[in-house]
N, C-alpha and C positions, 0 to 999 in steps of 0.2 A: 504494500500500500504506500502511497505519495509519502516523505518522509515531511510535507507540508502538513498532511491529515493525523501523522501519526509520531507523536512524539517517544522517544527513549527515554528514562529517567533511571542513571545511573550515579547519583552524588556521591560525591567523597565523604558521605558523611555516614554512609552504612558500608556495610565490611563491604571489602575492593573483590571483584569479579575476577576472578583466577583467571592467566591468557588463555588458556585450551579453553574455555568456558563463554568467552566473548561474541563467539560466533551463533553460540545456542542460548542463549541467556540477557535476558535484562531485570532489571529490580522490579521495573513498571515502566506500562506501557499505556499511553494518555492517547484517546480518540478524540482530536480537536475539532470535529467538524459531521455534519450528517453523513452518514455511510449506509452499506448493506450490511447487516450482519449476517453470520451464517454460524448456528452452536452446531455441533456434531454429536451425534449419540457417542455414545465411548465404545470404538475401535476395537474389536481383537484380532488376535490372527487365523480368526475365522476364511476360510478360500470361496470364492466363490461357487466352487463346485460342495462346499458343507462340510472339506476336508482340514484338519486338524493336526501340526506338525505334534511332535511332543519335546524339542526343542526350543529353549527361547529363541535362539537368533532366527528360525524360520517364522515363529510367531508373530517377533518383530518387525521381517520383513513385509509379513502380509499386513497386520497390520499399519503401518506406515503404508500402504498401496493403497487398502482402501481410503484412507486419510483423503490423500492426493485423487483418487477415484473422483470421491465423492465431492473435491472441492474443484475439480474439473467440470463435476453434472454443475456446479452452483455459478460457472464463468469465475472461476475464482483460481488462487496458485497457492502454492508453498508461501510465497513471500506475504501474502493477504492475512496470515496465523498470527492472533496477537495474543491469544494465550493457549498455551498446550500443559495439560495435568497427564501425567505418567501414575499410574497404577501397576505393581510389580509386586509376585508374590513373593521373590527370591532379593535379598541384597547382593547377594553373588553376581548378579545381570546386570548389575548398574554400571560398572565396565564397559561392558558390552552396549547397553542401549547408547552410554554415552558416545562410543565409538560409531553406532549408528547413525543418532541425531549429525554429526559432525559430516559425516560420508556425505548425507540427503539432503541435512536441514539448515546446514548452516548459512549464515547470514549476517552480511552489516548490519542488514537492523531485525535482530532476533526477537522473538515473543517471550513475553514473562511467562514463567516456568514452574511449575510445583512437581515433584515427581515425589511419590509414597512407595512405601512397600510395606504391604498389606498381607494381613492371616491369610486369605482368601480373597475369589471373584467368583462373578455367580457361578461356573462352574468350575469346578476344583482342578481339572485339566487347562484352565487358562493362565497364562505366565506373565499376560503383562496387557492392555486395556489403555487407550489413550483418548482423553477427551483435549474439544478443540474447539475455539473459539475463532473464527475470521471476520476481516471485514474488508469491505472494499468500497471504494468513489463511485464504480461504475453502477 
């Protein structure tokens, strides 16, 4: 989104954003102006065919597809995400997703961030569940 419409807000005055981190991350993210929004149900790595890896990184990868799927059907991109919540049943994958996000998602001006790792998702075979928030001028 316009970096007119949408401001970053990283001050010096809350703890400093590690460099690996710069590209996927900001403190908060300010919509100055009317926009579309677009919320997304939360993401797994559910296949379109109902298929089911039992892997996180394939999880992850599908899930980040549908993501982009879905914000293709909406005229929207990658870069339009101004907030993404990560849900993770494992801490062990946080490595890994971050490895992820950086390959796909990264970005000058990245979306504020929360990512959890949680007892469970609705079903116990899920690894990892991504909610998303976009918006766009057009």
């Amino acid at each position: 989104m316009s970096d007119e419409l949408v401001v970053r807000h990283n001050p010096e005055t809350v703890w400093p954003i590690p460099e690996s981190f710069r590209s996927i991350y900001a403190h908060g993210v300010e919509l100055r102006s009317k926009a579309r929004l677009l919320f997304l149900s939360g993401q797994i790595g559910v296949a379109p065919d109902g298929s089911l890896a039992t892997h996180f990184e394939a999880q992850c990868e599908v899930a980040m597809t549908n993501v982009e799927t879905l914000l293709t059907a909406a005229a929207m991109k990658q870069a339009d995400i101004v907030k993404l919540v990560f849900y993770l049943t494992r801490a062990a994958d946080l490595p890994t997703l971050g490895e992820f996000r950086r390959k796909r998602w990264a970005s000058p001006t990245p979306p504020a961030v929360t990512t959890l790792v949680v007892a469970a998702l609705a079903r116990p075979e899920l690894l990892i569940e991504i909610d998303v928030t976009a918006a766009s001028a057009h």
